[in-house]
C-alpha positions as CSV (number, residue, x, y, z in Angstrom):
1,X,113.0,86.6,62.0
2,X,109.7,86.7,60.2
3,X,107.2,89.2,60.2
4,X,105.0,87.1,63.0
5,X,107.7,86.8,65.2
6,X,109.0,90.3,64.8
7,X,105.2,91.6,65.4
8,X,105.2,89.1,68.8
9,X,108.4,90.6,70.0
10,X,107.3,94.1,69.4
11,X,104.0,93.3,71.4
12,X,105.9,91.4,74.0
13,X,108.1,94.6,74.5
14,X,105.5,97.0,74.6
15,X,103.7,94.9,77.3
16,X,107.0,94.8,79.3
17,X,107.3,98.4,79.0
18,X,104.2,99.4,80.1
19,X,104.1,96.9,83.2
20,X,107.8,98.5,83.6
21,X,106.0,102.3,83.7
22,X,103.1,101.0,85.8
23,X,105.5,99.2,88.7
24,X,107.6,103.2,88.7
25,X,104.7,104.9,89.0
26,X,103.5,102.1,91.8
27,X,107.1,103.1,93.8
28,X,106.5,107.0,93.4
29,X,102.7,107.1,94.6
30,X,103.8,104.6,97.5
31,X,106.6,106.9,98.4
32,X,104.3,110.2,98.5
33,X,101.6,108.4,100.4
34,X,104.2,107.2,103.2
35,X,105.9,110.3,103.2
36,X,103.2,112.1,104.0
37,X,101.7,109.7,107.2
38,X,102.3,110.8,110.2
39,X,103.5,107.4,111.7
40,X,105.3,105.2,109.2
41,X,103.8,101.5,109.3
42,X,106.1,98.5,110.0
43,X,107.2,97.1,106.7
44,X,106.9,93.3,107.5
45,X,103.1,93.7,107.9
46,X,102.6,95.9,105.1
47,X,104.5,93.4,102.9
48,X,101.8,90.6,104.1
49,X,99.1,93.1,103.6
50,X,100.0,92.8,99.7
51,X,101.2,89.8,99.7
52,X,98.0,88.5,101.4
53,X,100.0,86.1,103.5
54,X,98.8,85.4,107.1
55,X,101.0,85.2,110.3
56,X,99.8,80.9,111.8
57,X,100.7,80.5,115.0
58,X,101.4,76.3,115.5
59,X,100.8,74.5,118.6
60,X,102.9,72.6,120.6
61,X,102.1,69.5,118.5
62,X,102.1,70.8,115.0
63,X,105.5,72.2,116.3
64,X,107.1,69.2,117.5
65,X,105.8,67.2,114.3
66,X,107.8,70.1,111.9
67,X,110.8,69.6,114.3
68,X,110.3,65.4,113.5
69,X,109.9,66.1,109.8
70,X,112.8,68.8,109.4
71,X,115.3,66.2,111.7
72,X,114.4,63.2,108.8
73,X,114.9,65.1,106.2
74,X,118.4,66.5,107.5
75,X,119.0,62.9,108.3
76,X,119.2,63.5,111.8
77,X,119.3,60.8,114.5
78,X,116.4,59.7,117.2
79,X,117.3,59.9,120.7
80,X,114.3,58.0,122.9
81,X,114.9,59.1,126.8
82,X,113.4,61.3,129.7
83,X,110.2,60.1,128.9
């Protein structure tokens, strides 16, 4: 290993170390702050909260077109009747 790569590896470590110390320390604080609320919140939307994703709720149509997609990909079979 030459000195470049040895310095890259020791500055790669240290940065996983420290994002290591920083996601602990994240866990503790989070565990004080719920342990002390009164009422603990659900988990599911706290977890969207951070991960900033957002409950959609599809219509009838944008439902049945994920239903026709899903079948032909599974390679599932048409059935026209009762219409």
């Amino acid at each position: 290993m030459t000195p470049y790569e040895f310095a890259l590896y020791c500055e790669a470590y240290s940065e996983n170390k420290e994002a290591d110390m920083k996601e602990r320390l994240t866990l503790v604080w989070l565990g004080e702050y719920y342990h002390r609320t009164k009422k603990l919140p659900n988990l599911n939307k706290e977890l969207k909260k951070i991960s900033g994703e957002s409950q959609k709720v599809m219509s009838n149509d944008e439902m049945l077109e994920m239903v026709k997609r899903l079948n032909q990909q599974f390679g599932g079979k048409v059935i026209k009747g009762g219409e």
